[in-house]
Short mmCIF file of the C-alpha atoms (twelve columns), coordinates in Angstrom:
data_MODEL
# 
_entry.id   MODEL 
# 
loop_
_atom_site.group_PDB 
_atom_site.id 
_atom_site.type_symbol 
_atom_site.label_atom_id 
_atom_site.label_alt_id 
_atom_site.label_comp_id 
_atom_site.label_asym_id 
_atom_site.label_seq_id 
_atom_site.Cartn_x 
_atom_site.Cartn_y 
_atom_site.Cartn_z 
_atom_site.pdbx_PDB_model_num 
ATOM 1   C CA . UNK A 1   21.942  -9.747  14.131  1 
ATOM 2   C CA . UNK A 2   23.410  -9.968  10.828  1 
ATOM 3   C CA . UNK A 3   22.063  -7.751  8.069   1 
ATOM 4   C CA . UNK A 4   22.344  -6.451  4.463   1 
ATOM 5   C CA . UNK A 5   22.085  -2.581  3.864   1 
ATOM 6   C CA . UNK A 6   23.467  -0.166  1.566   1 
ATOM 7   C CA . UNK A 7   24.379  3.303   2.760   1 
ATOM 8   C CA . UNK A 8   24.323  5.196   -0.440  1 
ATOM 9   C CA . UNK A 9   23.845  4.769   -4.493  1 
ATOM 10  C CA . UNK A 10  26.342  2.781   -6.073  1 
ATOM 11  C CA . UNK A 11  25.654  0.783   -9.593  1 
ATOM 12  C CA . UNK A 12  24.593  -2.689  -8.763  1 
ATOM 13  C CA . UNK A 13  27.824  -3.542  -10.856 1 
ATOM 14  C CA . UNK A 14  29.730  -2.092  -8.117  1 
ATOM 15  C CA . UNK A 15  30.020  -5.092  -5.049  1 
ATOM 16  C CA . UNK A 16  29.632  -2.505  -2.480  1 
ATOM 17  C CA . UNK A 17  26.429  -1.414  -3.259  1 
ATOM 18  C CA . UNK A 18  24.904  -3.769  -0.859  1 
ATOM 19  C CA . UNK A 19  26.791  -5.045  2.547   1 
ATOM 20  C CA . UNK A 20  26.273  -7.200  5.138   1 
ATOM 21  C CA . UNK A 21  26.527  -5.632  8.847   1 
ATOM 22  C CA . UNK A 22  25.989  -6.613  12.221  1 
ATOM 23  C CA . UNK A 23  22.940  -4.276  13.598  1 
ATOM 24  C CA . UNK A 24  20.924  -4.575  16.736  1 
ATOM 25  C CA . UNK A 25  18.074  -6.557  17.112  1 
ATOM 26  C CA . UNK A 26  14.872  -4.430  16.570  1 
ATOM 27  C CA . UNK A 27  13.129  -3.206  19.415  1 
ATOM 28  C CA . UNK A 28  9.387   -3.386  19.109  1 
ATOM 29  C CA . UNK A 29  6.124   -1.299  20.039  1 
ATOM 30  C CA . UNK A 30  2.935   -1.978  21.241  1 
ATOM 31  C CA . UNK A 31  1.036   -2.542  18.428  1 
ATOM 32  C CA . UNK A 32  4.612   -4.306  17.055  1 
ATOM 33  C CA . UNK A 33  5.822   -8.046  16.375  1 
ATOM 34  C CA . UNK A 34  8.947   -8.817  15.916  1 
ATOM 35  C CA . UNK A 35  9.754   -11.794 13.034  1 
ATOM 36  C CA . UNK A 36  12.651  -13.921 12.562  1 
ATOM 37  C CA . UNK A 37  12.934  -13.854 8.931   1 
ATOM 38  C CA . UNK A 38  12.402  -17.501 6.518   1 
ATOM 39  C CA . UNK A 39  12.345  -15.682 2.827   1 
ATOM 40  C CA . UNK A 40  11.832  -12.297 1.281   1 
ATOM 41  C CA . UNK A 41  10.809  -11.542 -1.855  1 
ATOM 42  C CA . UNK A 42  11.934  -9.206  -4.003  1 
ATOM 43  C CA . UNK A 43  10.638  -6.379  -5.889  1 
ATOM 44  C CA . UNK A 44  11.616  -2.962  -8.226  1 
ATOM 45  C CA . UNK A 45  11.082  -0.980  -5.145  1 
ATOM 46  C CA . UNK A 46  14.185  -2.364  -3.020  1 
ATOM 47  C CA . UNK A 47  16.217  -1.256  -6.757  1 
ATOM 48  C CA . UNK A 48  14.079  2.401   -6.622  1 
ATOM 49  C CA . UNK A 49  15.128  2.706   -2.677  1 
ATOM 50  C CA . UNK A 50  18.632  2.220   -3.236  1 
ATOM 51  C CA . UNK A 51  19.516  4.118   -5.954  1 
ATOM 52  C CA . UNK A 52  17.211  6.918   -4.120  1 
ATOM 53  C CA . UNK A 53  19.775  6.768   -1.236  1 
ATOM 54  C CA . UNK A 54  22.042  9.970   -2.492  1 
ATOM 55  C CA . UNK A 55  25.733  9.946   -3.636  1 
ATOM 56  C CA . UNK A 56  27.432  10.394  0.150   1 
ATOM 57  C CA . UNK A 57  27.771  6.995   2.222   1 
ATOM 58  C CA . UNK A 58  25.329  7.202   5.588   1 
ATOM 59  C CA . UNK A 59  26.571  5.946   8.955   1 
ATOM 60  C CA . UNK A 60  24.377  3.124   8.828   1 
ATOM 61  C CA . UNK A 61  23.177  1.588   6.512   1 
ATOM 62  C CA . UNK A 62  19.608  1.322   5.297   1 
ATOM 63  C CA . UNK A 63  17.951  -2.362  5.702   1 
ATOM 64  C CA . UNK A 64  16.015  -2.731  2.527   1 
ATOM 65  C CA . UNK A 65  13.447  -5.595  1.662   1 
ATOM 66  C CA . UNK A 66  9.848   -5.187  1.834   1 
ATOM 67  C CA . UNK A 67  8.120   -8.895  1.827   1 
ATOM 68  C CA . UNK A 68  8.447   -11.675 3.834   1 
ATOM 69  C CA . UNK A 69  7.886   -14.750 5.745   1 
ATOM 70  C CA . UNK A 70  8.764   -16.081 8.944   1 
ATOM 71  C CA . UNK A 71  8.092   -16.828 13.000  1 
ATOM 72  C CA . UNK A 72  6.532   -14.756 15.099  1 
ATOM 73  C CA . UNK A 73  9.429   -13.929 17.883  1 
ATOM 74  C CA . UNK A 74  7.859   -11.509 20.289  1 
ATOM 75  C CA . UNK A 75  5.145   -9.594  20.381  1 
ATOM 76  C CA . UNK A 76  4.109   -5.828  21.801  1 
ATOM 77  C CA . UNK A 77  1.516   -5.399  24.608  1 
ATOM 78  C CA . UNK A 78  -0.869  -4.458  22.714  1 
ATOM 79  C CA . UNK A 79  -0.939  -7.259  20.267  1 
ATOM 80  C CA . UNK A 80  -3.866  -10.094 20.866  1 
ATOM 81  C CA . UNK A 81  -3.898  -11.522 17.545  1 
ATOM 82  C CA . UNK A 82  -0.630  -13.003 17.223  1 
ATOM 83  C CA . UNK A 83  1.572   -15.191 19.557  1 
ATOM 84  C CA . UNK A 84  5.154   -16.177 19.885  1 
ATOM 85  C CA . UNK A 85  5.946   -19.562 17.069  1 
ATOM 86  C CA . UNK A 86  2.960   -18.259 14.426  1 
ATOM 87  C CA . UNK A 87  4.132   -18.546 11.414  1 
ATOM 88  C CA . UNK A 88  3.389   -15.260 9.274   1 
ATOM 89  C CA . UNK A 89  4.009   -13.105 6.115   1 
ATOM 90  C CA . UNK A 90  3.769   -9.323  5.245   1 
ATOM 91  C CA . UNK A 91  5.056   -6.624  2.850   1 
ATOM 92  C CA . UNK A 92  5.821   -3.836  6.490   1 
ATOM 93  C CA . UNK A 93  6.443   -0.545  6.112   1 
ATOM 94  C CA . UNK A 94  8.613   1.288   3.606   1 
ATOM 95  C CA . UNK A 95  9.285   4.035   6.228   1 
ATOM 96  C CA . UNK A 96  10.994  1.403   8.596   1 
ATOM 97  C CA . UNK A 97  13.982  -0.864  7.979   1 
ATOM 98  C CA . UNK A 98  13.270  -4.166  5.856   1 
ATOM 99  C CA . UNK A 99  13.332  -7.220  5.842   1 
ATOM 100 C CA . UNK A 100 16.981  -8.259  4.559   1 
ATOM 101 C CA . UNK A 101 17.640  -9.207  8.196   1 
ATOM 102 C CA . UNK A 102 17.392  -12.085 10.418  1 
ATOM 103 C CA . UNK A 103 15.251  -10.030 12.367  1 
ATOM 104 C CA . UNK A 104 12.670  -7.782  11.628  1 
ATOM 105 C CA . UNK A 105 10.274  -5.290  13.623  1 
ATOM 106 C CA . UNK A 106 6.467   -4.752  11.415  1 
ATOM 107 C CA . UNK A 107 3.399   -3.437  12.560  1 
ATOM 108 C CA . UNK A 108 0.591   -6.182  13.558  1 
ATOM 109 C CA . UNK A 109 -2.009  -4.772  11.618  1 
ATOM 110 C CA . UNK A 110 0.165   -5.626  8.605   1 
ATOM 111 C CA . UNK A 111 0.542   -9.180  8.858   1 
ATOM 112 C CA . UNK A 112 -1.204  -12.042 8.433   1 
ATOM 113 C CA . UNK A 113 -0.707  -15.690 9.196   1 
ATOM 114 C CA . UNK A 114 0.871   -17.269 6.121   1 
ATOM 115 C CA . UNK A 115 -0.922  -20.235 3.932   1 
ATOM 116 C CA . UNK A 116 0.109   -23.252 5.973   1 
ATOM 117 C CA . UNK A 117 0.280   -25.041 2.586   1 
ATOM 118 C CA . UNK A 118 2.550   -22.983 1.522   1 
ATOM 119 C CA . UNK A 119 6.509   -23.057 2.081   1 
ATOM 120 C CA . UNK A 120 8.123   -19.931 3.454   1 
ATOM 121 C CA . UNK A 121 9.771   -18.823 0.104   1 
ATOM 122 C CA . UNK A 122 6.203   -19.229 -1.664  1 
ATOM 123 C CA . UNK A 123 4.748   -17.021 0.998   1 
ATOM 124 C CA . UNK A 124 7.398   -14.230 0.842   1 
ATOM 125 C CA . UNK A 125 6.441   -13.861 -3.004  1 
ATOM 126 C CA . UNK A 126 2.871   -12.653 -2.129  1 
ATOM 127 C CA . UNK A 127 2.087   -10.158 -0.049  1 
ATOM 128 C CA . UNK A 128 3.347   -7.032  -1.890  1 
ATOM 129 C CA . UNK A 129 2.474   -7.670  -4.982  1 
ATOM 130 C CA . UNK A 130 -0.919  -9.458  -3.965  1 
ATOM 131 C CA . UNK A 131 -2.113  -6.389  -2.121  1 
ATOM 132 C CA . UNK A 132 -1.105  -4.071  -4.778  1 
ATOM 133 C CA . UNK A 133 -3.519  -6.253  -6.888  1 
ATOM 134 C CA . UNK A 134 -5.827  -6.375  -4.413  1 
ATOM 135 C CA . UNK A 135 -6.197  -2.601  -3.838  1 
ATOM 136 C CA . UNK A 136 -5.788  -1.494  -7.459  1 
ATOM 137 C CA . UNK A 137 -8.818  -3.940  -8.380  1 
ATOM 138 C CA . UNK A 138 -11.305 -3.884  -5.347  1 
ATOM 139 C CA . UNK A 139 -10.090 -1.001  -4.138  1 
ATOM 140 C CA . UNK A 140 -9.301  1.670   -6.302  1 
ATOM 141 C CA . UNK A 141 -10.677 0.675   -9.639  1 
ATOM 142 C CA . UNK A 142 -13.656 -0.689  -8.150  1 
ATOM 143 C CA . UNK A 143 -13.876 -3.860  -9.943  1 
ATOM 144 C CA . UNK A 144 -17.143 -5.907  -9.241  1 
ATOM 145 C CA . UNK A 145 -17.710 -9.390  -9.730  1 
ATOM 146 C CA . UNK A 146 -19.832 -9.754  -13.398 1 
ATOM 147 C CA . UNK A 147 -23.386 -11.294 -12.541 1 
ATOM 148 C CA . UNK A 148 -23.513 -15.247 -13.116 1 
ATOM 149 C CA . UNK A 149 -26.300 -14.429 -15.621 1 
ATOM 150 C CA . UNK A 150 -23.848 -12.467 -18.228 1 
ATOM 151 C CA . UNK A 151 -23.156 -14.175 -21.194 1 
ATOM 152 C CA . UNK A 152 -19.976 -12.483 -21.929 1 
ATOM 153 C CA . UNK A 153 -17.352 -11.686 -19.041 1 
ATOM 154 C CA . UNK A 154 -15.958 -8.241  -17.914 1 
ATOM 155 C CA . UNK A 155 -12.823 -7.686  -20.696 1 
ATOM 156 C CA . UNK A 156 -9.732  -6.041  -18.697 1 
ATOM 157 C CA . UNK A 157 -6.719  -5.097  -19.867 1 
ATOM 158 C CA . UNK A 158 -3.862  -6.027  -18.133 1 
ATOM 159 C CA . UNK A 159 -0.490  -4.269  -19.711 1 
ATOM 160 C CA . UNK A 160 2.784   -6.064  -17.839 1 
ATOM 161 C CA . UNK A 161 1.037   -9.294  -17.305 1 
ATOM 162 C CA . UNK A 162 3.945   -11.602 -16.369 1 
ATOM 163 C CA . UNK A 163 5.475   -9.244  -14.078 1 
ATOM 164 C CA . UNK A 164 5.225   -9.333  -10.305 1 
ATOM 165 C CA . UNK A 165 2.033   -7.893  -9.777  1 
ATOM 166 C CA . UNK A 166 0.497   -8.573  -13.129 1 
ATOM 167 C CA . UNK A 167 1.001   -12.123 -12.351 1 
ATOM 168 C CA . UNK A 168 -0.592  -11.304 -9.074  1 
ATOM 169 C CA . UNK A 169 -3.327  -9.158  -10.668 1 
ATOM 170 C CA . UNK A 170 -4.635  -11.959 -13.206 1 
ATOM 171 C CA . UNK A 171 -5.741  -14.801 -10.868 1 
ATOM 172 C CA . UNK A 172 -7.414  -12.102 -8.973  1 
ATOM 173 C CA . UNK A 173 -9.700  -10.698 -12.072 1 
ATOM 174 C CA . UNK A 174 -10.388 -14.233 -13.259 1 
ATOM 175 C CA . UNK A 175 -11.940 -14.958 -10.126 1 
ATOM 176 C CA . UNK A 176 -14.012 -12.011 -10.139 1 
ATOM 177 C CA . UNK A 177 -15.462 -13.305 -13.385 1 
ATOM 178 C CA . UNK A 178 -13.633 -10.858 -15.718 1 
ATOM 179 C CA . UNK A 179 -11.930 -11.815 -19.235 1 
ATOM 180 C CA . UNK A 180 -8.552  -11.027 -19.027 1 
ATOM 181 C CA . UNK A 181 -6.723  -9.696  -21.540 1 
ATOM 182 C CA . UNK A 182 -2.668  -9.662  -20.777 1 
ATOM 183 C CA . UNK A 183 0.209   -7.895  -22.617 1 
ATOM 184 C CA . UNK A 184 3.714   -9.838  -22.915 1 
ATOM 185 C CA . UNK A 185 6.343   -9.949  -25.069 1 
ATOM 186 C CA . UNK A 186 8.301   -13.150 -25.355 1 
ATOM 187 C CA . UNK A 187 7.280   -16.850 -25.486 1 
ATOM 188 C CA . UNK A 188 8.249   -17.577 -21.891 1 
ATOM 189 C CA . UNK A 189 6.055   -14.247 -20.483 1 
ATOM 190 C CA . UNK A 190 3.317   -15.009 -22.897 1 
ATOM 191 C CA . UNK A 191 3.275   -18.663 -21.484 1 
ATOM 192 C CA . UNK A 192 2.936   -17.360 -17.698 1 
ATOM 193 C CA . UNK A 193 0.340   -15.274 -18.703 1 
ATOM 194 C CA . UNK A 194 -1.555  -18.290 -19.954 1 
ATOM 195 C CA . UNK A 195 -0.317  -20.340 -16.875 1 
ATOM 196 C CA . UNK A 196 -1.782  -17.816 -14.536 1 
ATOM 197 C CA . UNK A 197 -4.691  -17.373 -16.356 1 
ATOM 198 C CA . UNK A 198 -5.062  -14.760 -18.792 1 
ATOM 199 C CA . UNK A 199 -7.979  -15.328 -21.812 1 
ATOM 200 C CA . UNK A 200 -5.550  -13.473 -24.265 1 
ATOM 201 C CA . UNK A 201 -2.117  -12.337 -24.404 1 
ATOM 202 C CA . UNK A 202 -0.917  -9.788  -26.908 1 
ATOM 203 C CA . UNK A 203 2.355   -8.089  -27.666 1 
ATOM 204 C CA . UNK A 204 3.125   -4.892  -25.451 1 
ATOM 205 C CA . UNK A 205 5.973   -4.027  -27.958 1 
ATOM 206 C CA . UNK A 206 3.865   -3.637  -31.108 1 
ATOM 207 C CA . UNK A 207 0.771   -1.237  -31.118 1 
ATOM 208 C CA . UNK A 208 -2.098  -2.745  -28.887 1 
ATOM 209 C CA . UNK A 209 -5.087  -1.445  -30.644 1 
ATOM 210 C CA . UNK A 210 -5.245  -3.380  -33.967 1 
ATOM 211 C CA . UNK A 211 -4.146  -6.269  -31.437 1 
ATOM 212 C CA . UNK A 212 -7.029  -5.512  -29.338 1 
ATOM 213 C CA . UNK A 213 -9.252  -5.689  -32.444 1 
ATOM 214 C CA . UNK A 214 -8.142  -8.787  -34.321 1 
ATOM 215 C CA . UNK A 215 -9.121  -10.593 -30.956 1 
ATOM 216 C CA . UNK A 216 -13.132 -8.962  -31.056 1 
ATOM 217 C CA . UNK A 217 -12.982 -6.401  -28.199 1 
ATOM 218 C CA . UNK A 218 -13.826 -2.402  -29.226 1 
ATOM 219 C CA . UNK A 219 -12.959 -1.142  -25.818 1 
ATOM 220 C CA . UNK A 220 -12.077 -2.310  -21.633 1 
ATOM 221 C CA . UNK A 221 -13.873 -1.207  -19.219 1 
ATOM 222 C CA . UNK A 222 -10.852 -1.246  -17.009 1 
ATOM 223 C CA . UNK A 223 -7.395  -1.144  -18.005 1 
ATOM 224 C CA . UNK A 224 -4.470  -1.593  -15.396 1 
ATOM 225 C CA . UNK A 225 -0.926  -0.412  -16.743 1 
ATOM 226 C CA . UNK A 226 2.028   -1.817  -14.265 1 
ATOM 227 C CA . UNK A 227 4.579   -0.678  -16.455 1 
ATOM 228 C CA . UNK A 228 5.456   2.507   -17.830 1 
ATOM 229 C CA . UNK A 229 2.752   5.110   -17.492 1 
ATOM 230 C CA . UNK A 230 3.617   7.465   -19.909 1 
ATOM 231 C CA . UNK A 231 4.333   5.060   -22.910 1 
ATOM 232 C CA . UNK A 232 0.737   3.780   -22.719 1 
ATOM 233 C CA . UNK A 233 -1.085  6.705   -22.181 1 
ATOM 234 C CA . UNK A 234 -2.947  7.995   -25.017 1 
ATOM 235 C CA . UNK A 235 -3.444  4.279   -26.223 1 
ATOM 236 C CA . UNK A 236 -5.107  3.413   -22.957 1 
ATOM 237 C CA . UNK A 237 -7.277  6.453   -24.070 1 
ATOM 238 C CA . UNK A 238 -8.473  5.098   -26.901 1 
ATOM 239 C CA . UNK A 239 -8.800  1.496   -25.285 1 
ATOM 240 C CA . UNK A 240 -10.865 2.499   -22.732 1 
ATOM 241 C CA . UNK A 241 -14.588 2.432   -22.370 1 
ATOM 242 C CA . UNK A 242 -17.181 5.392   -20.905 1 
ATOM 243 C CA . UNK A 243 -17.192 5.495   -17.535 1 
ATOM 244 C CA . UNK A 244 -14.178 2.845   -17.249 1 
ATOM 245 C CA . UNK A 245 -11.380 3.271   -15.242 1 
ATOM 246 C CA . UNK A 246 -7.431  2.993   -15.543 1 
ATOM 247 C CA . UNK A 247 -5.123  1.849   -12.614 1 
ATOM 248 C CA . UNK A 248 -1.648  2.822   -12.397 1 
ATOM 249 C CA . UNK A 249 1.158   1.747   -9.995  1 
ATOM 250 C CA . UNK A 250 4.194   4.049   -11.899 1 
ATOM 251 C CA . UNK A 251 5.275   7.331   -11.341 1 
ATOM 252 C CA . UNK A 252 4.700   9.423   -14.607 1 
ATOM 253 C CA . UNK A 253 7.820   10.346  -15.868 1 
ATOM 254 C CA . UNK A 254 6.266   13.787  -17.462 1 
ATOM 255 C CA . UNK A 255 3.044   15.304  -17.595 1 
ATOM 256 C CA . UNK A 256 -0.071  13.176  -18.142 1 
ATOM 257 C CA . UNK A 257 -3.147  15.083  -20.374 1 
ATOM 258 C CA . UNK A 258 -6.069  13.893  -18.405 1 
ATOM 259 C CA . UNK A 259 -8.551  15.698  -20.783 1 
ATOM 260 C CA . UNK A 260 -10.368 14.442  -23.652 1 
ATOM 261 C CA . UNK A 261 -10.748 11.758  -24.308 1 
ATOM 262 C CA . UNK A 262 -10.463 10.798  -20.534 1 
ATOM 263 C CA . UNK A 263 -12.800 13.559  -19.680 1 
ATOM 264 C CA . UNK A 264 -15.272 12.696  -22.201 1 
ATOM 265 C CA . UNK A 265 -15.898 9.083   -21.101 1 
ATOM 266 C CA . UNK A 266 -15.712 10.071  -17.734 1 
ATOM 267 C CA . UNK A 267 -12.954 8.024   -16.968 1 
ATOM 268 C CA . UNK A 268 -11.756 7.715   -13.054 1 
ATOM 269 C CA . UNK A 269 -8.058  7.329   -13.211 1 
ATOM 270 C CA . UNK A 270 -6.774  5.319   -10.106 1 
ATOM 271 C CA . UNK A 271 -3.524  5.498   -8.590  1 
ATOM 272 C CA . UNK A 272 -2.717  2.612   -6.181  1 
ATOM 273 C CA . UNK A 273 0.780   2.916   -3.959  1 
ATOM 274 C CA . UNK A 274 1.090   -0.180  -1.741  1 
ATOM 275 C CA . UNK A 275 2.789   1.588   1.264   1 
ATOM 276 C CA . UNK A 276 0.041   4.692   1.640   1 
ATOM 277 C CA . UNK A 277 -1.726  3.000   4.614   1 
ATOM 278 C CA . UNK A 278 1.308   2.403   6.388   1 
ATOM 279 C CA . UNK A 279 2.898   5.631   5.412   1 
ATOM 280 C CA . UNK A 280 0.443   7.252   6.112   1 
ATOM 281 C CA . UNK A 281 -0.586  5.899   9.084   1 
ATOM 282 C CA . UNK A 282 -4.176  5.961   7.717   1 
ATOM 283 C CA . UNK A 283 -7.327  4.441   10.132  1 
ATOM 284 C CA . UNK A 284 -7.743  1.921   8.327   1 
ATOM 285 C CA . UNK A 285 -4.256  0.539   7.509   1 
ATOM 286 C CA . UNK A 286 -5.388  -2.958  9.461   1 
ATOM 287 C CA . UNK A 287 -7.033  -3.285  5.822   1 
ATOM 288 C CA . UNK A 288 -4.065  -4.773  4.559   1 
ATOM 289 C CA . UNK A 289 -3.550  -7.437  7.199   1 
ATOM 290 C CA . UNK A 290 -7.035  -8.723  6.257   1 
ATOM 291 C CA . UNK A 291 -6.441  -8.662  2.220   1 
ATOM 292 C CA . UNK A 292 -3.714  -11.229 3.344   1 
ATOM 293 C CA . UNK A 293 -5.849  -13.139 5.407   1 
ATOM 294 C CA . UNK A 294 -8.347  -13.336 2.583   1 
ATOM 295 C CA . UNK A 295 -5.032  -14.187 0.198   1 
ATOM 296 C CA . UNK A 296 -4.116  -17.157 2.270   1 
ATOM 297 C CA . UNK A 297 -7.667  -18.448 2.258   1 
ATOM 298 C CA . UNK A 298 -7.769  -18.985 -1.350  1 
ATOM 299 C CA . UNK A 299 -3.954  -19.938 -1.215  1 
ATOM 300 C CA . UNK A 300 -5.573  -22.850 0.789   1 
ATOM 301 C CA . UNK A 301 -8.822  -23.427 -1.361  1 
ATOM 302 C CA . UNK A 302 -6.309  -24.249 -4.571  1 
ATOM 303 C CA . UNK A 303 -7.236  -20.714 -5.994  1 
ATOM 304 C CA . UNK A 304 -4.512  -18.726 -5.716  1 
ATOM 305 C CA . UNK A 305 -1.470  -20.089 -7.316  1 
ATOM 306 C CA . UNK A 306 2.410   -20.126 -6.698  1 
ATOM 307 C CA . UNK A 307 4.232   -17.453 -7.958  1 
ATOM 308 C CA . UNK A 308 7.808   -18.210 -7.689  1 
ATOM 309 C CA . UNK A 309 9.831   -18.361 -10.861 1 
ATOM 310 C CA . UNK A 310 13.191  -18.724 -9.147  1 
ATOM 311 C CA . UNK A 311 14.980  -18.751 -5.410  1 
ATOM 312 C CA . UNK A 312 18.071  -18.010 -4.109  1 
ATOM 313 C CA . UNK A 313 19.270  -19.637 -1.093  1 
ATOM 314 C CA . UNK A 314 20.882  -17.662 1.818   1 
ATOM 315 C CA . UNK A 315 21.293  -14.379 3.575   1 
ATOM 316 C CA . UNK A 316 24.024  -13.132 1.255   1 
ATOM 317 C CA . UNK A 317 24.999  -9.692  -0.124  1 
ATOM 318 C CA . UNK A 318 26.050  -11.517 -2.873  1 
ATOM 319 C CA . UNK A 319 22.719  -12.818 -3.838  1 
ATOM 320 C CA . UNK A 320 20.509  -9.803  -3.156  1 
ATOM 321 C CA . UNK A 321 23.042  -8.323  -5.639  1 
ATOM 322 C CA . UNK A 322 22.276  -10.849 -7.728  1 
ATOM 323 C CA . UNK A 323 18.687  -10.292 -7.416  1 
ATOM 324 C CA . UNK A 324 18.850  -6.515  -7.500  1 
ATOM 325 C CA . UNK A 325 20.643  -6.658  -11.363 1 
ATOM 326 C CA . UNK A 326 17.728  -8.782  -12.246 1 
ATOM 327 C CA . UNK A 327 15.356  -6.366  -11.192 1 
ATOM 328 C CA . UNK A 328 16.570  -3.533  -12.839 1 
ATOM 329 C CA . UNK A 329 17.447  -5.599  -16.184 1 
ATOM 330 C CA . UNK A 330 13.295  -6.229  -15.693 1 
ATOM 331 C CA . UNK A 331 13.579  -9.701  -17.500 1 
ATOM 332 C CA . UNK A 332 11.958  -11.732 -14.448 1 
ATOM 333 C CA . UNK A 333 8.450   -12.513 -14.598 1 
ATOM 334 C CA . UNK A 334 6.509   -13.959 -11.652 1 
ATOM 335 C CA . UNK A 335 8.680   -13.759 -8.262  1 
ATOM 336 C CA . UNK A 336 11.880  -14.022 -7.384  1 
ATOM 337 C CA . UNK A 337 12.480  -14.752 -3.715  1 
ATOM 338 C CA . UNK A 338 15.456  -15.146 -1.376  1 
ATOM 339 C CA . UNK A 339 15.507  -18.251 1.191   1 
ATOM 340 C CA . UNK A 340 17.380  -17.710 4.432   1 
# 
């Protein structure tokens, strides 16, 4: 089957970094389908892979691309939920080899059907960012829905709001009821933000709290950073309320002071890594396979909305180049996905 792979760390300036190889079909376990491929989407972790590879070239190379859509091919014997011709998307397994392929092998639990009313490409764009969401919300922060009787909704911060999983993250909080409060920095970001749903945007490049103030809120009693951890830090301190909670998907890039004033408002500090249940291998990794089924529903209901921002259109190591320098120049908001 055709794929693209790298097989070590070169500068996405350098056309090599990324090259398209014949490998072997996947072979699949029980608990396995196997997918021909309609769209991936992709996303800062394919960039972080990569450039994680080393500096010496591997035999083969590594098949990167975690999200996508496509057909179910075959299925393992122990699989009863799916069937050959279902149409289905997923984010897989970050141990195993991706998705830039025609064909790929993913665990069953992981998958879900995809919203029929959606196109492939449109599906691709959801599930990695849409669980992250998911999971850092319901999951880790441990959002609830406000009561109907509150006069006032929930205030959360969102820093990163036009990004993948920002743009993921605000639909979600809306519909639990919450006032959303999004950070951008240009007109086009800001406008997403609106367009997805966000009560306020203000600008992550000048200081938040007088921002936060001019707009009437003292303090959030959740605050989600999907940017850089470190930068934010001690002003999500200050931002936060007692016994709120802060959600991070970034690796620090130094040492975090998770003392006062965290430890005097109690804070719980949530981490949320996408990939842990499959990683991991954890019992209840099926979890994510039913977030997706639960993303599709409200795909369907008109509640969820479209993503996309921009496709490309084929199976090219010239356009996942192309989509790997936008990554890491991190001036894409919503999704960008890849149509085979």
């Amino acid at each position: 089957m055709k794929a693209i792979g790298a097989t070590h760390h070169l500068p996405v300036s350098d056309p090599d970094c990324l090259v398209e190889f014949d490998a072997p079909k996947p072979e699949i376990g029980p608990k396995d389908i196997l997918v021909k491929v309609a769209a991936v989407g992709i996303n800062p972790v394919d960039t972080k892979i990569r450039m994680s590879l080393g500096d010496q070239p591997a035999g083969t190379p590594r098949i990167l691309g975690w999200d996508a859509a496509g057909t179910v091919e075959e299925t393992g014997s122990e699989v009863g939920s799916f069937r050959k011709g279902d149409e289905v998307y997923y984010a897989g397994d970050v141990t195993r080899a991706g998705s830039n392929a025609e064909y790929q092998a993913v665990d069953s639990r992981l998958v879900a059907r995809k919203p029929a009313s959606f196109s492939f490409a449109q599906a691709a764009a959801l599930p990695l960012v849409g669980i992250t969401a998911w999971e850092l919300l319901l999951e880790r922060m441990i959002v609830r829905e406000t009561d109907e009787t509150t006069d006032l909704d929930l205030p959360i911060l969102i820093i990163n709001g036009a990004g993948g999983v920002g743009s993921a993250m605000i639909p979600l909080a809306r519909m639990l009821g919450m006032q959303v409060v999004a950070t951008a920095s240009r007109k086009k970001t800001t406008k997403w933000c609106h367009t997805m749903g966000a009560c306020e945007v203000i600008n992550h490049r000048k200081p938040l709290v007088a921002q936060v103030q001019k707009i009437g809120i003292s303090e959030f009693p959740y605050i989600a950073n999907l940017y850089h951890t470190d930068q934010y830090w001690e002003t999500m301190g200050e931002l936060v309320a007692p016994m709120g909670a802060i959600g991070c998907i970034v690796e620090p890039e130094g040492k975090l002071a998770i003392g006062d004033p965290l430890k005097a408002k109690c804070v719980r500090i949530a981490w949320e890594f996408m990939f842990a249940r499959s990683k991991f291998k954890t019992p209840d990794m099926h979890r994510q396979g039913l977030i997706l089924n639960e993303l599709a529903e409200l795909c369907e209901d008109g509640l969820f909305p479209n993503l996309v921002t921009r496709t490309l259109k084929g199976l090219t190591a010239k356009n996942l180049i192309e989509a790997h320098e936008l990554m890491e120049e991190s001036s894409m908001h919503g999704k960008l996905v890849i149509e085979f």
